[in-house]
C-alpha angles and dihedrals in degrees: 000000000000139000113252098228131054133164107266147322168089108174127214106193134187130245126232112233114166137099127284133249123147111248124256128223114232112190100322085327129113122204101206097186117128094007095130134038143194100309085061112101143175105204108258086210131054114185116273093241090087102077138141113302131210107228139238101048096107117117127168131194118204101219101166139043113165104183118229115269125236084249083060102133123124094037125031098182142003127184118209113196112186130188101256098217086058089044088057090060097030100035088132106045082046104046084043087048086051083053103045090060097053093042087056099035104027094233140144110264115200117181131200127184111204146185151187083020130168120197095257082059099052085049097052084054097052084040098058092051091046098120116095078359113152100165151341128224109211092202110191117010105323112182120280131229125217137208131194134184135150110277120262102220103031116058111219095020125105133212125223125172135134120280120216094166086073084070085045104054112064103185109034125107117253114182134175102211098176096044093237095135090247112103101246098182149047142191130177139064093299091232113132118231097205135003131251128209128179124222114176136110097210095126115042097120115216093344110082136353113242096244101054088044096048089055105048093040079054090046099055094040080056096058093034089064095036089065094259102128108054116233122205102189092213114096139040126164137231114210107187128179119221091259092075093019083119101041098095095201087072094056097035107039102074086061089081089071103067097021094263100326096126137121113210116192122191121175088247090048096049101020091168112052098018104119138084095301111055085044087060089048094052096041077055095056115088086210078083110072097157111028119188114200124197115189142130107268145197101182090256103046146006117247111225122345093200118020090203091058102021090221101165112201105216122215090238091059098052088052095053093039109100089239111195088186111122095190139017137198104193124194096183111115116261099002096138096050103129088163099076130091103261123203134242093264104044140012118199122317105245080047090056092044106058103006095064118105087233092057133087088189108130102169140045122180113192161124116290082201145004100331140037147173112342130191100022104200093094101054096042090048093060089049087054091054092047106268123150125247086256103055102026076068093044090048079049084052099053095030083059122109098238090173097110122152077222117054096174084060092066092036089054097047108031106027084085102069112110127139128246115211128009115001083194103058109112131172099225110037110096111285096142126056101337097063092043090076088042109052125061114214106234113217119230114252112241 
């Protein structure tokens, strides 16, 4: 089920078409040019709900405000903004959610139903809860912002994609100069305030109803955070074409999540067993509980998993696979584009990998277009810390050199990170036995 109306757009994205080399870092700066090839695509469609609004229809009710606990400490304040037609069929798995995560971080939970929004709406709200603010959870299909620029590697191409860190940066300057409904400038430090993350199964074409998936994605993150899935803290896996097999950032990095407990797997490293299915058997496997995934991407596949063996991975496979993976850092171009028209057989893949019924994946952190986090130590490290999804990308973000001669380069190939699923999901804060004595399961009223 969607709402009619949405702030812009129909999109119209370019393709990349060059050659592949990995990128190289020359004191503290990357050069990000060739680092992705042909298999690399922007969508060239976004779905047609999202269409030029008339404006001043939005309204908001604010329906919850937990105050923070005296045990508040790694979060002070979340806002949850959730699409008010959704709220009316899942009232009681969101305001449960809402509790869930006061009952695990202490903090204060405020909760607002909306309707009829554009994007500069959702970002006067945030922004008027913006003091003691860590992070917001769009929950349904909250309006999307775009951003647009020339591309910084192809002259004459332009890049479109949907823009989460708008949302995320709460004093830069986002301007649209030629009046086309796509944000076209920025000013500021490029240092996001809060994190985002997206929970809604709006768009996942033929393969699941909203509702229904809405519901069952809500009814594992429940259990997750009530202690229900066990989680080892020992192992993540690192998943690397042969296009960064040599990049040892790729390999290394996601050490820094379990203080050196990782397994890392190349073609040229495991020339026997590398392809799509020994990744399937391995996102199977509850040893991985963070799996990061390099691979060449169109939103709907990834192509190929192996360039040796050209075995594409398609989006329907990875929804009806039975993925143990709790959470997932994907380098593969566009696979967090929700705003695209799907097809009968297969959505988005962020969307595959955590919204199927088969799957206890809860978070996906990605690229909405060509790009995507690079390099990875900072954000594992703040996972390693405690940090949640959501801020252990916002603490990247602000660790990152953003220093460059070309600032459309780093528009172009880092604007697009946003996370699907739960922004709150860690892999260190109590979700086993401690929480168990501290959350009361709510019964669902008849």
């Amino acid at each position: 089920m969607k709402k009619s109306i949405r702030i812009v757009l129909f999109l119209s994205i370019y393709i990349v078409k060059t050659a592949l080399l990995f990128s190289q870092e020359n004191n503290g700066q990357i050069n990000l040019s060739g680092l992705f090839n042909e298999y690399d695509h922007n969508p060239t469609t976004v779905s047609n709900r999202y269409t030029q609004l008339p404006q001043g229809l939005f309204s908001h009710t604010q329906i919850m405000n937990i105050p923070a606990s005296n045990q508040a400490n790694l979060l002070r304040k979340v806002l949850i903004v959730v699409d008010s037609t959704l709220y009316s069929d899942l009232d009681f798995e969101i305001n449960r959610y809402a509790y869930d995560i006061h009952y695990v971080y202490g903090c204060n939970v405020i909760m607002e139903q909306v309707d009829s929004e554009t994007c500069l709406d959702i970002k006067s709200l945030i922004v008027s809860y913006q003091n003691n603010l860590d992070g917001c959870v769009l929950i349904g299909d909250i309006a999307p912002s775009f951003y647009k620029t020339a591309d910084a590697i192809h002259d004459n191409e332009i890049a479109i994609w949907p823009c989460d860190l708008y949302y995320m940066d709460l004093t830069g300057v986002w301007s649209d100069q030629n009046n086309d409904n796509f944000f076209d400038h920025y000013s500021g430090d490029m240092k996001p305030e809060i994190f985002i993350g997206r929970i809604s199964t709006a768009n996942m074409g033929n393969l699941i109803g909203e509702i229904e998936g809405m519901r069952l994605y809500l009814n594992k993150n429940h259990k997750y955070w009530i202690g229900h899935r066990k989680v080892n803290k020992k192992y993540a896996l690192a998943y690397t074409d042969k296009s960064w097999q040599n990049n040892s950032y790729f390999s290394n990095h996601i050490s820094n999540l379990y203080g050196g407990y990782k397994e890392s797997f190349t073609p040229d490293g495991n020339p026997s067993i590398y392809g799509k299915p020994d990744y399937l058997e391995r996102l199977s496997n509850y040893r991985y509980e963070f799996v990061q995934l390099a691979a060449h991407s169109f939103f709907y596949s990834h192509v190929p998993i192996n360039e040796y063996t050209h075995d594409t991975l398609w989006g329907g496979e990875l929804y009806s696979h039975n993925i143990k993976t709790l959470g997932l850092n994907l380098f593969c171009c566009s696979a967090c584009c929700w705003t695209i028209d799907t097809m009968p057989s297969h959505a988005f893949l962020a969307g595959d990998y955590i919204y199927s019924p088969n799957s206890e994946g809860l978070s996906v952190v990605g690229s909405t277009k060509v790009g995507g986090m690079y390099p990875f130590a900072k954000f594992y490290s703040s996972l390693h810390n405690g940090e949640t999804m959501g801020q252990s990308l916002v603490d990247w973000w602000r660790n990152k050199n953003t220093n460059v001669n070309n600032v459309d380069s780093l528009l172009c190939w880092n604007f697009g990170l946003t996370i699907i699923g739960d922004p709150l999901v860690n892999f260190f804060h109590c979700t086993n036995g401690t929480c168990k004595g501290q959350i009361t399961l709510i019964e669902r009223r008849l």
